[in-house]
C-alpha positions as CSV (number, residue, x, y, z in Angstrom):
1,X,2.1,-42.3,8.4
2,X,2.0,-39.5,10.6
3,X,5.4,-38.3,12.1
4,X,6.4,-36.1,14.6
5,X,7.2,-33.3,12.7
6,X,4.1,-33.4,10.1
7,X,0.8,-34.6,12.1
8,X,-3.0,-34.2,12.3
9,X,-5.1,-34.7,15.3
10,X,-6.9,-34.1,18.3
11,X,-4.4,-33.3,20.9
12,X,-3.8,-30.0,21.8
13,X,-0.3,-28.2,19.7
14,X,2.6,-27.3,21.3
15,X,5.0,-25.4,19.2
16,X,8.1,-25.3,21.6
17,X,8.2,-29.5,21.8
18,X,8.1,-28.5,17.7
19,X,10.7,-26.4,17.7
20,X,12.5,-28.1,20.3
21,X,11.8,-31.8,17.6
22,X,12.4,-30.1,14.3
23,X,16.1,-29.2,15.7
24,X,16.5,-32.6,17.4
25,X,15.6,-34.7,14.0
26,X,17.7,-32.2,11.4
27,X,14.8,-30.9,10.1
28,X,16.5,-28.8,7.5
29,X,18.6,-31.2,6.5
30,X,21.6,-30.2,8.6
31,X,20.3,-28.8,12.5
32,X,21.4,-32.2,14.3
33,X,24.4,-32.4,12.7
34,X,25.7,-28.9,13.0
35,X,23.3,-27.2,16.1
36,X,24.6,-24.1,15.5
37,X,23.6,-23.3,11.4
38,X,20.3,-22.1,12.3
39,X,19.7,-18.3,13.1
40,X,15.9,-18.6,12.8
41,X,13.1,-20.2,14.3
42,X,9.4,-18.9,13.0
43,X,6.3,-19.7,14.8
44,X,2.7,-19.6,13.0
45,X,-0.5,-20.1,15.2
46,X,-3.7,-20.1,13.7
47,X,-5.9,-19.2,16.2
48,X,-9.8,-20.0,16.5
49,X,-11.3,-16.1,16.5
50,X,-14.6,-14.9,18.0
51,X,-15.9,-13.4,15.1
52,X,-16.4,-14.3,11.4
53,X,-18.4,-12.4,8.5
54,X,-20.0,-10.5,10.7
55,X,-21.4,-13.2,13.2
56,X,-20.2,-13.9,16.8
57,X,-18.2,-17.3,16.7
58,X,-19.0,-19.5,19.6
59,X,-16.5,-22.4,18.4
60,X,-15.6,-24.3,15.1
61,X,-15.3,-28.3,14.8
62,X,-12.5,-29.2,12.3
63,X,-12.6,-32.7,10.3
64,X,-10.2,-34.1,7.9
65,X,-9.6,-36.9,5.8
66,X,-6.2,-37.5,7.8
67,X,-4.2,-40.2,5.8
68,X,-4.6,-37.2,2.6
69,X,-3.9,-34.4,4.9
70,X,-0.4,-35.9,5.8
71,X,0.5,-36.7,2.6
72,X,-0.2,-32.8,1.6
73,X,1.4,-32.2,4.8
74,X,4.8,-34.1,3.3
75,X,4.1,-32.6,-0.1
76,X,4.1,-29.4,1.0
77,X,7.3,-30.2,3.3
78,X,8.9,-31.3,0.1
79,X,8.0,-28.2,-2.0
80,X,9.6,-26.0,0.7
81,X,12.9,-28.0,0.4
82,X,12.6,-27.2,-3.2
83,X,12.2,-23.8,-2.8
84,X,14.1,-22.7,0.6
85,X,16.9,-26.0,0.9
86,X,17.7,-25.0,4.4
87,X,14.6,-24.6,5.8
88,X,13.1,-27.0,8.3
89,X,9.9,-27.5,8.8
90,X,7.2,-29.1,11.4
91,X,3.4,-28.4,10.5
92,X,0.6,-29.4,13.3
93,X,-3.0,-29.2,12.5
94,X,-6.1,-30.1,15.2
95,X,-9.3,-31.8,14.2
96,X,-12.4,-31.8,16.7
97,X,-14.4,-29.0,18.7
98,X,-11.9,-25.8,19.0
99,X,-13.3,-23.2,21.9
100,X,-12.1,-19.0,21.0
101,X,-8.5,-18.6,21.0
102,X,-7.7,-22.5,21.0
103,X,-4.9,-23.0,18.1
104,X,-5.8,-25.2,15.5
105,X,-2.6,-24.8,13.6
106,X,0.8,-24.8,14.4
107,X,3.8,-24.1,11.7
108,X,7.0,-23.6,13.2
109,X,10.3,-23.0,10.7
110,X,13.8,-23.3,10.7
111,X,16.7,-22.0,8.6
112,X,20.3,-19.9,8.9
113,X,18.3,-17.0,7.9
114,X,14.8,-15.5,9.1
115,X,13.7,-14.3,5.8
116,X,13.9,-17.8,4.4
117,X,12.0,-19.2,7.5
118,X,9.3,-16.6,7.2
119,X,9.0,-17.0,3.7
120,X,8.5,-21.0,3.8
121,X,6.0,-20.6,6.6
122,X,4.0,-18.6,5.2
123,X,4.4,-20.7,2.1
124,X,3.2,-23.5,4.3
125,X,0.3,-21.7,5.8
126,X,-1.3,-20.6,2.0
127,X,-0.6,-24.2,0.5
128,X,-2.7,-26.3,3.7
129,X,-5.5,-23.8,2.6
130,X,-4.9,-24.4,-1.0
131,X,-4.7,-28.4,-0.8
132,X,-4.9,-30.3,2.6
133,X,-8.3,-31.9,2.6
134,X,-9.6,-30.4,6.4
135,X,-12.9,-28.5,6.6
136,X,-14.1,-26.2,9.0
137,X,-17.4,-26.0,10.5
138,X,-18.1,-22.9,12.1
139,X,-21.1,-22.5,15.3
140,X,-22.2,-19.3,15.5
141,X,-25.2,-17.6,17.3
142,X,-28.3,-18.7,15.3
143,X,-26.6,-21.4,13.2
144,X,-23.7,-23.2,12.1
145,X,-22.2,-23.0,8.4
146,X,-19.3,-25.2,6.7
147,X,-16.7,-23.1,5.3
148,X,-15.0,-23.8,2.3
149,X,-11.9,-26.1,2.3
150,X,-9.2,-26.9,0.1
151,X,-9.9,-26.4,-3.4
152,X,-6.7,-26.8,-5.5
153,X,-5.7,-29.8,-6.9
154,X,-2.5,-30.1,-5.7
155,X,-0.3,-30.5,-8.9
156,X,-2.1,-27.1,-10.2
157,X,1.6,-25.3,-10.6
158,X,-1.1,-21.6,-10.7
159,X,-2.4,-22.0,-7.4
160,X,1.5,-23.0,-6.0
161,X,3.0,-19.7,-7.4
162,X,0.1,-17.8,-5.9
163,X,0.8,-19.1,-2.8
164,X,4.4,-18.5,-3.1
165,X,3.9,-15.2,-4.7
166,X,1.9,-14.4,-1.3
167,X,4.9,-16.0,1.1
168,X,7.2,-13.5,-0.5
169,X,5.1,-10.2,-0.8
């Protein structure tokens, strides 16, 4: 079941109503009740660019299998509690035809302390790449190509240290 703070779909993102939930619902375990805990509020947009590999992008069209991507969605949620306790998180991914510059991915963070946020978001970020079953379809002029989607199985505890190896580079 989708939730406000961990949701897939069409619907254009908006990562200051996720901010603005994520501190509403005590997303880190402890915002609603003390509103004053968190120092830090990171904001990740993945943004749809004009050119890939050499080719001029003219959009991309997104698909998922959306029950299984919101379940990675709240796996990966739960990992981050694991790793970073305080941090709070609220991940938004779109599905459909994105034009140049759309968004297709919103992760915003929250947590007493920025390096914490910055670190589970771009946790967040490697691990929908490593295991959220959406794949990407990419129109370009001359063609179109699918590019490659999540490949890790999700318990693989290699590709999860890779990703958090990258998140705190």
């Amino acid at each position: 079941m989708m939730s406000a703070l961990l949701r897939i779909g069409r619907e254009p993102l908006d990562p200051q109503e996720m901010a603005a939930t994520l501190a509403a619902q005590g997303g880190s375990g402890a915002v609603a009740e003390d509103p004053g805990r968190d120092g830090a509020v990171v904001v990740f947009l993945g943004l749809v660019r004009n050119h890939n590999l050499g080719r001029s992008v003219r959009y991309l069209e997104y698909e998922a299998y959306e029950p299984l991507a919101v379940k990675a969605f709240e796996r990966i949620a739960h990992e981050i509690r694991g790793r970073w306790p305080g941090v709070g998180l609220a991940l938004h991914h779109r599905i459909g035809r994105l034009d140049i510059s759309e968004a297709s991915i919103a992760i915003v963070t929250r947590s007493a302390h920025r390096a914490d946020a910055y670190a589970a978001n771009r946790y967040a970020i490697e691990r929908v790449k490593q295991i959220a079953p959406i794949w990407k379809r990419e129109y370009f002029d001359g063609g179109d190509v699918w590019i490659e989607g999540a490949t890790a199985d999700p318990d693989d505890a290699q590709a999860r240290a890779e990703a958090e190896r990258v998140a705190c580079a």
